[in-house]
C-alpha positions as CSV (number, residue, x, y, z in Angstrom):
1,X,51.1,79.7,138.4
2,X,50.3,78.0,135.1
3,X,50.2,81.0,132.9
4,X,54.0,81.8,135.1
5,X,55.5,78.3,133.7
6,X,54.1,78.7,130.2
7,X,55.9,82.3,130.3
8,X,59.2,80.7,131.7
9,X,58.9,78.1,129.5
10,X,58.7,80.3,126.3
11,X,61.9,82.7,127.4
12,X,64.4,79.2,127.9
13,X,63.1,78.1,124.6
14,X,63.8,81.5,123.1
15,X,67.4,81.8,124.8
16,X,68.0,78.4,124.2
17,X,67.0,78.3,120.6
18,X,69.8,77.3,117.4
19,X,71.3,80.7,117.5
20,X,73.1,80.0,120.9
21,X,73.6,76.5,120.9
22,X,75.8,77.1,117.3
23,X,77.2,80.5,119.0
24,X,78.4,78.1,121.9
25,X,79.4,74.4,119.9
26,X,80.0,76.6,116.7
27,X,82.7,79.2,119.1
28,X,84.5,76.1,120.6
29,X,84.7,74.5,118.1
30,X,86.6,77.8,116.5
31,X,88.5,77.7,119.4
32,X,89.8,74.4,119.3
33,X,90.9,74.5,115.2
34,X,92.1,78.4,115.7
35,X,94.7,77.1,118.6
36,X,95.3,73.9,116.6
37,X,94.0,72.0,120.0
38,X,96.6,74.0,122.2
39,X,94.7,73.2,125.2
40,X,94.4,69.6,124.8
41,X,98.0,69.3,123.9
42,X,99.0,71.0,127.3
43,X,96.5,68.9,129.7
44,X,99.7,67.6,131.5
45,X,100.8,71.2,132.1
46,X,97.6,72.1,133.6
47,X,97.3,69.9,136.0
48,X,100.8,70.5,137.0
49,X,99.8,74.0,137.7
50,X,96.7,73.1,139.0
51,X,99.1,70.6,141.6
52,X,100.7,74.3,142.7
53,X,103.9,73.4,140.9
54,X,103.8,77.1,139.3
55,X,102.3,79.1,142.2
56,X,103.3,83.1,142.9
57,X,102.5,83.8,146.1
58,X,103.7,87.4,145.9
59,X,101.2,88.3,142.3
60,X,98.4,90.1,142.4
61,X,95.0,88.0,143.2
62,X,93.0,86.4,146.0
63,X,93.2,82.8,145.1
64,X,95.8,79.8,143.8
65,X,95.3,78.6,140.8
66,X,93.7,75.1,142.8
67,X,91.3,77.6,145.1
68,X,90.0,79.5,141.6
69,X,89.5,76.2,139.7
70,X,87.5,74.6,143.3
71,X,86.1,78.1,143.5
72,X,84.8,77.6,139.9
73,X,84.4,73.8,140.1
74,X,82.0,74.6,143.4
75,X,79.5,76.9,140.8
76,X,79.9,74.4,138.1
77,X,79.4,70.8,140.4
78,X,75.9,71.9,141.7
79,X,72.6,70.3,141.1
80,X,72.5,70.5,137.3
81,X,75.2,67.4,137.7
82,X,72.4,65.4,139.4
83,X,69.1,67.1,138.9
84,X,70.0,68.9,135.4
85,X,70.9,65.8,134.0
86,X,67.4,63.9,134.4
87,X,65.7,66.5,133.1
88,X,67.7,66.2,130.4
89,X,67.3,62.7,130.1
90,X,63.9,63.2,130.3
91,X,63.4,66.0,127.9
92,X,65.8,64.3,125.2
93,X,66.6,60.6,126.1
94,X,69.7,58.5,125.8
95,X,71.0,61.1,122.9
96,X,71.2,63.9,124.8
97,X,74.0,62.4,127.2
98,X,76.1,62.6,123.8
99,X,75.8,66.2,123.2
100,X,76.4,66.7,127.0
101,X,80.1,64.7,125.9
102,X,80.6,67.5,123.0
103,X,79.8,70.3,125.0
104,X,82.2,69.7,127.4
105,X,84.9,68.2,124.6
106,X,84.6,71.7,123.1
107,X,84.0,73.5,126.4
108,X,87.7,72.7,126.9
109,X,88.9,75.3,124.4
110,X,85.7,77.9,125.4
111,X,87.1,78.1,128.9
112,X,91.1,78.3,128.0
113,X,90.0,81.4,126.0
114,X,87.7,82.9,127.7
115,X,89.5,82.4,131.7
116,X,93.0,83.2,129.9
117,X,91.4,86.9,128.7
118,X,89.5,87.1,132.4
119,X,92.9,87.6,133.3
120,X,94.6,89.4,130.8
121,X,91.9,92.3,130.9
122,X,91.4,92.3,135.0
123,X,90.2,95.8,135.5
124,X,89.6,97.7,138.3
125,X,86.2,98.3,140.3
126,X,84.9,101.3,141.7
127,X,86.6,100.9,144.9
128,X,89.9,100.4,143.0
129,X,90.5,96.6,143.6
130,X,91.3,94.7,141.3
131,X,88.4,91.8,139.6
132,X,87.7,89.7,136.7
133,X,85.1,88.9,134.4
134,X,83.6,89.1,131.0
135,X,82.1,92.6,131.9
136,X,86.2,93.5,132.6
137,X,86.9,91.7,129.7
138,X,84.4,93.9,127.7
139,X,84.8,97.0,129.5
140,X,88.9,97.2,129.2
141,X,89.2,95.1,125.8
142,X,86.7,96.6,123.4
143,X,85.5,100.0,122.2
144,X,83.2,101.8,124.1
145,X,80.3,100.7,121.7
146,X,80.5,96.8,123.0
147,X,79.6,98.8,127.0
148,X,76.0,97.5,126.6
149,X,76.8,94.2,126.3
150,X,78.7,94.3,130.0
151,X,76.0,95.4,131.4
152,X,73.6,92.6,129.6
153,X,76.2,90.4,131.1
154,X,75.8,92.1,134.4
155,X,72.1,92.1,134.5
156,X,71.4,88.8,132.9
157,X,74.2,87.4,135.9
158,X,71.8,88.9,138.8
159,X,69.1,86.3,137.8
160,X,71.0,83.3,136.2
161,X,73.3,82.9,139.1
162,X,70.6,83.0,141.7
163,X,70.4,80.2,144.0
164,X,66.8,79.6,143.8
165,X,67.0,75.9,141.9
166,X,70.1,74.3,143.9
167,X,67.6,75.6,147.2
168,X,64.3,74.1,145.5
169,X,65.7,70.7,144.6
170,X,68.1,70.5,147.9
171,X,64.9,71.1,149.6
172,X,62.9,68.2,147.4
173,X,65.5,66.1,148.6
174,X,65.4,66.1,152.2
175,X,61.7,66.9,152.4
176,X,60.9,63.5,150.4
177,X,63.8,61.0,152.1
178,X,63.2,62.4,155.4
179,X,60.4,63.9,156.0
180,X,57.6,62.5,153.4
181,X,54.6,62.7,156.0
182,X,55.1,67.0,157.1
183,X,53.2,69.7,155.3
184,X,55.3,70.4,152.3
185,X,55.0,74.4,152.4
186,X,56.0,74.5,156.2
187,X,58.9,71.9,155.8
188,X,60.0,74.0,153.1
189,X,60.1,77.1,154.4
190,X,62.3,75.6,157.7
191,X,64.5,73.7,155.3
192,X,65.1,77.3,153.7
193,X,65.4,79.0,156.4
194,X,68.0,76.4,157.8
195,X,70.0,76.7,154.2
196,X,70.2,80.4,154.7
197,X,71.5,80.4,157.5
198,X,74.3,78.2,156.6
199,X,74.9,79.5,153.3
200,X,75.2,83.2,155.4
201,X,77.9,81.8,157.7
202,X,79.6,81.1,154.7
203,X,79.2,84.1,152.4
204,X,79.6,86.5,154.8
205,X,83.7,85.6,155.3
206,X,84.5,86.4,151.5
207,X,85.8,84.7,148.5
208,X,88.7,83.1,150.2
209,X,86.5,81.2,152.6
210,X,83.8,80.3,149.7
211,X,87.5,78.5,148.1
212,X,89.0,76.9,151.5
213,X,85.3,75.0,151.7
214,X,85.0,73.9,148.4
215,X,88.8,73.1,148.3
216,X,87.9,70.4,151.8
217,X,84.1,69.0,150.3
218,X,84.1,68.8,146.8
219,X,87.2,66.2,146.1
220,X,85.1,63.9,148.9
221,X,82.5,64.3,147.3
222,X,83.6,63.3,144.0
223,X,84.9,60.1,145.4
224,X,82.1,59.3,147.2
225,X,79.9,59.6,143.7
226,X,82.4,58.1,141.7
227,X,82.1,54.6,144.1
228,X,78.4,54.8,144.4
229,X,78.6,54.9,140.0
230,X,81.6,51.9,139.9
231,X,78.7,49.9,142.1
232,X,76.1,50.5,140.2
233,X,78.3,49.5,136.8
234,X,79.8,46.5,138.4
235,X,75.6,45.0,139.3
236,X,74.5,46.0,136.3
237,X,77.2,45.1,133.9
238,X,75.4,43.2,131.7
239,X,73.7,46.3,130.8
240,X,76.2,48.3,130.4
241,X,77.2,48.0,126.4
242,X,73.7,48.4,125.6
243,X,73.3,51.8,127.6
244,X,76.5,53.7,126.2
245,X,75.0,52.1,122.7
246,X,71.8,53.6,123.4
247,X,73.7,56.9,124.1
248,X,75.4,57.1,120.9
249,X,72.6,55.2,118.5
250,X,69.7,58.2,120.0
251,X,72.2,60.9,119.7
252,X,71.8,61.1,115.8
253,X,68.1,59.0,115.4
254,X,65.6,62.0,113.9
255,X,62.7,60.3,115.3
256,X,64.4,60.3,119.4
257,X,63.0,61.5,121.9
258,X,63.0,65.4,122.5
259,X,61.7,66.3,119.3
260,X,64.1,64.4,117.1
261,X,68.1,65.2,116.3
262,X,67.9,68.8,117.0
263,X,65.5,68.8,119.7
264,X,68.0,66.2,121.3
265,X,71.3,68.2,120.4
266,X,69.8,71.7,121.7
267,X,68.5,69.7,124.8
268,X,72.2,68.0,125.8
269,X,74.1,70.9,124.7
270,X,71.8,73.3,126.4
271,X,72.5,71.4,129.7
272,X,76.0,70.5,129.1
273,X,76.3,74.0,129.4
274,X,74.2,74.5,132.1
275,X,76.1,72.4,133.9
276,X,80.4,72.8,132.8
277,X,79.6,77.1,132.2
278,X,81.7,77.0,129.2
279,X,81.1,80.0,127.3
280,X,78.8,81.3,130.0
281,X,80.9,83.4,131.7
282,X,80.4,82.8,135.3
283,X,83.6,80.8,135.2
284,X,85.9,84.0,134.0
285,X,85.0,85.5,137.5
286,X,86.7,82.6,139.7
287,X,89.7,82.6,137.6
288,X,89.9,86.2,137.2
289,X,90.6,86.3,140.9
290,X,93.8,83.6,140.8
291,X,96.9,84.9,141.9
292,X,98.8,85.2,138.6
293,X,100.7,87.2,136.1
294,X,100.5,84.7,133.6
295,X,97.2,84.7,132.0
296,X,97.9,81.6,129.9
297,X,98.6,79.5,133.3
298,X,95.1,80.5,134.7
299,X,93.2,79.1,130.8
300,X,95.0,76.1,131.3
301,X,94.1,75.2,134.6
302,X,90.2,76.2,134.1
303,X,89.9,74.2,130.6
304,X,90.0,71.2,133.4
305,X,86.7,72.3,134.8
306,X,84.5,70.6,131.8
307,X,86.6,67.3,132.3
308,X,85.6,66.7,136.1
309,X,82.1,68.5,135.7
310,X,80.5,66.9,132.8
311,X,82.6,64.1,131.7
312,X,83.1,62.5,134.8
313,X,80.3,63.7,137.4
314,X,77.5,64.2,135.0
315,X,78.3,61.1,132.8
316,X,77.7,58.8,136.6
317,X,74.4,60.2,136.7
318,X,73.3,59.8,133.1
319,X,74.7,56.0,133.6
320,X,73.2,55.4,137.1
321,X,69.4,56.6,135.7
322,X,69.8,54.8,132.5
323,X,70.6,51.7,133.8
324,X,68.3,52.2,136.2
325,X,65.2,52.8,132.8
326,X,62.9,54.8,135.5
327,X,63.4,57.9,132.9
328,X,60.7,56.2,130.5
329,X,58.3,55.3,133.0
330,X,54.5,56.7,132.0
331,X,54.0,60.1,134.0
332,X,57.5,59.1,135.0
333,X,59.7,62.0,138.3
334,X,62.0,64.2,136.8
335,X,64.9,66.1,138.4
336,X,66.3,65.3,141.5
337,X,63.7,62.6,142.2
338,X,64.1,60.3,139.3
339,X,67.9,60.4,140.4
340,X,66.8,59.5,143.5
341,X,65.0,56.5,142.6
342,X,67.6,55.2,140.5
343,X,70.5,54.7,143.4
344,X,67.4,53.4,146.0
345,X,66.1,50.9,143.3
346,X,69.6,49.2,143.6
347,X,71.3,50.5,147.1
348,X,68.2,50.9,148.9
349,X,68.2,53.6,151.7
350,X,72.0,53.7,151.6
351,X,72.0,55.0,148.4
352,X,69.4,57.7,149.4
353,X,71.7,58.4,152.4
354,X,75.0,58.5,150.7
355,X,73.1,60.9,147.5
356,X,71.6,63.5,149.9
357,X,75.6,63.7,151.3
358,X,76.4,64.5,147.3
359,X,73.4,66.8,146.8
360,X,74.2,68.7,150.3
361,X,77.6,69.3,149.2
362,X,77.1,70.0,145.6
363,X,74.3,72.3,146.1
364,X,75.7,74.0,149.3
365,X,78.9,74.9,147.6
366,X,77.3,76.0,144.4
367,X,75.2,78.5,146.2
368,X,78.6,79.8,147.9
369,X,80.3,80.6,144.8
370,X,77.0,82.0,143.2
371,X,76.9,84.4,145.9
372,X,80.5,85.6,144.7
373,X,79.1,85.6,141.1
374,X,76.3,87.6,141.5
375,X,77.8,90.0,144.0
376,X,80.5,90.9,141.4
377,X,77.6,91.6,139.0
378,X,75.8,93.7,141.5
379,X,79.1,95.6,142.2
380,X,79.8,96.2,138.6
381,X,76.2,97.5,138.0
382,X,75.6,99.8,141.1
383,X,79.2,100.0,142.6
384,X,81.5,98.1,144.8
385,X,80.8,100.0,147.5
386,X,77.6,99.1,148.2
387,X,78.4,95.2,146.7
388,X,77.9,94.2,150.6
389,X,74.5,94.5,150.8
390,X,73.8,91.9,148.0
391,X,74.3,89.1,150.7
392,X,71.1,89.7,152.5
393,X,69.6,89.6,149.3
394,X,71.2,86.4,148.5
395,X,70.0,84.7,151.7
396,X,66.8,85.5,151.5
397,X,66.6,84.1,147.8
398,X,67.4,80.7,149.4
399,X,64.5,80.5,151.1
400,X,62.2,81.4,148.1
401,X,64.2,79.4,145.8
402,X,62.7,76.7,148.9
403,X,59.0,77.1,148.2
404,X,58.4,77.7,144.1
405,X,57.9,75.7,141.4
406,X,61.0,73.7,140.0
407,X,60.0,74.4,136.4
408,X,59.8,78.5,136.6
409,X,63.2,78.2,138.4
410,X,64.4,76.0,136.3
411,X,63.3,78.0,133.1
412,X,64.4,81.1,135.1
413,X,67.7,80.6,135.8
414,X,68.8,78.4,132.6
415,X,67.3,81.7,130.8
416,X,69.2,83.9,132.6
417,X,72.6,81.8,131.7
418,X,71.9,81.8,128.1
419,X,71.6,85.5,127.9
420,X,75.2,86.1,130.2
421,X,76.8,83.7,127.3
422,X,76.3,86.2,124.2
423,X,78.3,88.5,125.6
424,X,81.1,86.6,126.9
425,X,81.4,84.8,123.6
426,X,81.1,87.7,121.5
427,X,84.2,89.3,123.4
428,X,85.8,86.0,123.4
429,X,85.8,85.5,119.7
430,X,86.5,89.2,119.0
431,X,89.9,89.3,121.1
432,X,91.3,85.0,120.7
433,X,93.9,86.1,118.3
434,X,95.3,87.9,121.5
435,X,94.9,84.8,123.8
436,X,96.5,82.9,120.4
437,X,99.0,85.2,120.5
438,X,100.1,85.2,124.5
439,X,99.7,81.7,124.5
440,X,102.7,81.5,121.8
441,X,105.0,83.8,124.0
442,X,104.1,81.7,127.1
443,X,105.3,78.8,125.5
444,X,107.8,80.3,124.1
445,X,108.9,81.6,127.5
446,X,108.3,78.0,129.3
447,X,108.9,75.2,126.3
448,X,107.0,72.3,128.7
């Protein structure tokens, strides 16, 4: 098992080395100057679409443009909000909660690009329906030369959207607040099988029912978090200043923690994209599938995605374990534990009881649309056809994801998600003067 982490551990570092992290902040940053901050301009008009003021019921797609962007919200809002920020914490202190900020900031103008083409190029599978994604993108876009890099997206998308960490630190959670006393290995293999089963009830009715849950959970849940946060400010608001100084001050120190300025920078922006899948690519999928003509409507109402993920849901986290300090205690928990400990240090078993109704949802819904992720991989790959068969695979990765170690599926999976982003920024960056250019007819078309 040791000689399984050090592996694990050496492929994130490779994936997640400089070369992607200024392919990511470097490409939305591009974005952002190239549209002369379009997207930001226009937040209004997205969330007026995302409201249904400009839904067409009678286009081609599954989903509004509110059941795509919960759809995509419900892949992004997993564990990585609660979990992936610790480890963060952890691995790059205060500092790294500031890059998580400029991921997202320039995650704005990744996902208006790159959702606006998962429309544009929509392409047909083998079974002639009609689906979205960067391997569409690639495949309908670009010469035939670029083909290899949809099926690195393709392949890469099998393992990275996997749900073996939101199952291994869902399982963590209940097996340590409810039952701390059982045998770990057989808790963990009932919690799994108990997941499973849910998650298959779910799965097995389609997209459209992986978007009517997440539509009814994940707003409660983000009200429920927000007022556990606004608690948690208001008792320690003394504190407060210091921490988001802490934040900023350890974001550009060389000697901070993580291995100094770029150790913190590739560690926040690494799990800022974990967490908002800007750039990724898993996003393009979701949004690929809204009901729409008008490419342009569906990169506006993603490009709110980063905005609720990482700038609102992560930031309570980071503020909740920072003002809690248990992050630098010697031979100090990680992941979903640290988090844990933070809300019970100051809300006692409420906290733990009102969290594990966060985690549930967050982590249950993520493995939904995951399923939908990697099933449109599998389809792409091996055909459409036989796409169906994929969700017994899923299931049974719920369990295992219940019983390994959280560092080889952490390294696994966050892998796995670097790799699917070098294709979908390459194609992104090759074809934004057409998603430059359709976003100047669309507003010609509708001056907002």
């Amino acid at each position: 098992m040791e000689q399984l982490e050090a592996l694990s551990e050496q492929f994130v570092n490779l994936v997640w080395g400089t070369p992607l992290i200024v392919l990511l902040l470097g490409g939305g940053l591009f974005f952002a100057i190239y549209s002369r901050a379009l997207p930001y301009r226009h937040f209004g008009h997205a969330l007026g679409i995302m409201l249904g003021k400009h839904d067409t019921p009678d286009q081609p797609g599954e989903l509004s443009h509110a059941q795509a962007l919960a759809a995509a919200l419900s892949g992004t809002m997993g564990l990585g909000n609660i979990s992936g920020v610790a480890l963060a914490i952890v691995a790059g202190g205060p500092g790294a909660v500031f890059w998580m900020w400029v991921s997202a900031l320039v995650g704005i103008a990744t996902k208006f690009f790159t959702c606006s083409l998962g429309v544009m190029y929509r392409g047909e599978d083998s079974l002639g329906q009609l689906q979205g994604g960067p391997m569409y993108i690639i495949r309908e876009a670009l010469p035939r030369s670029f083909y290899p890099l949809a099926i690195l997206f393709s392949v890469a998308g099998l393992v990275g959207t996997l749900p073996i960490f939101q199952a291994n630190q869902l399982t963590a959670l209940i097996r340590e607040s409810i039952f701390p006393e059982a045998d770990p290995l057989l808790t963990s293999v009932l919690i799994g099988c108990a997941m499973a089963f849910t998650v298959g009830l779910v799965i097995f009715g389609g997209l459209a029912r992986v978007a009517k849950v997440a539509v009814a959970l994940l707003p409660t849940m983000v009200v429920v978090y927000l007022g556990m946060t606004i608690y948690m400010l208001v008792i320690h608001a003394d504190r407060v200043p210091a921490v988001f100084l802490s934040i900023i001050t350890d974001a550009f120190n060389p000697q901070a923690v993580g291995g100094g300025l770029l150790g913190v920078m590739l560690v926040g922006i690494s799990r800022g994209a974990f967490s908002n899948e800007a750039g990724v690519g898993t996003e393009v999928m979701a949004h690929g599938a809204a009901r729409t003509n008008e490419p342009i409507r569906e990169g506006l109402v993603a490009m709110i995605g980063p905005v609720a993920d990482t700038l609102i849901v992560c930031t309570c986290t980071a503020l909740v374990i920072l003002l809690a300090g248990t992050w630098e205690a010697p031979g100090g928990l990680s992941g979903i534990t640290l988090t844990i400990n933070a809300f019970k240090a100051d809300m006692g078993w409420l906290g733990v009881a009102l969290l594990s109704f966060v985690t549930l949802i967050l982590s249950s819904t993520t493995m939904f649309t995951m399923w939908y992720y990697g099933a449109k991989c599998f389809g792409f790959l091996f055909g459409a056809h036989v796409q169906h068969h994929y969700r017994w695979f899923f299931v049974v990765t719920v369990v295992f994801g219940a019983t390994v170690s959280i560092d080889v599926v952490f390294n696994l999976v966050s892998g796995a998600y670097g790799l699917m982003a070098i294709p979908t920024m390459t194609a992104t960056l090759l074809l934004s003067g057409r998603v430059k250019a359709a976003a100047k007819d669309y507003f010609h078309r509708h001056p907002y």
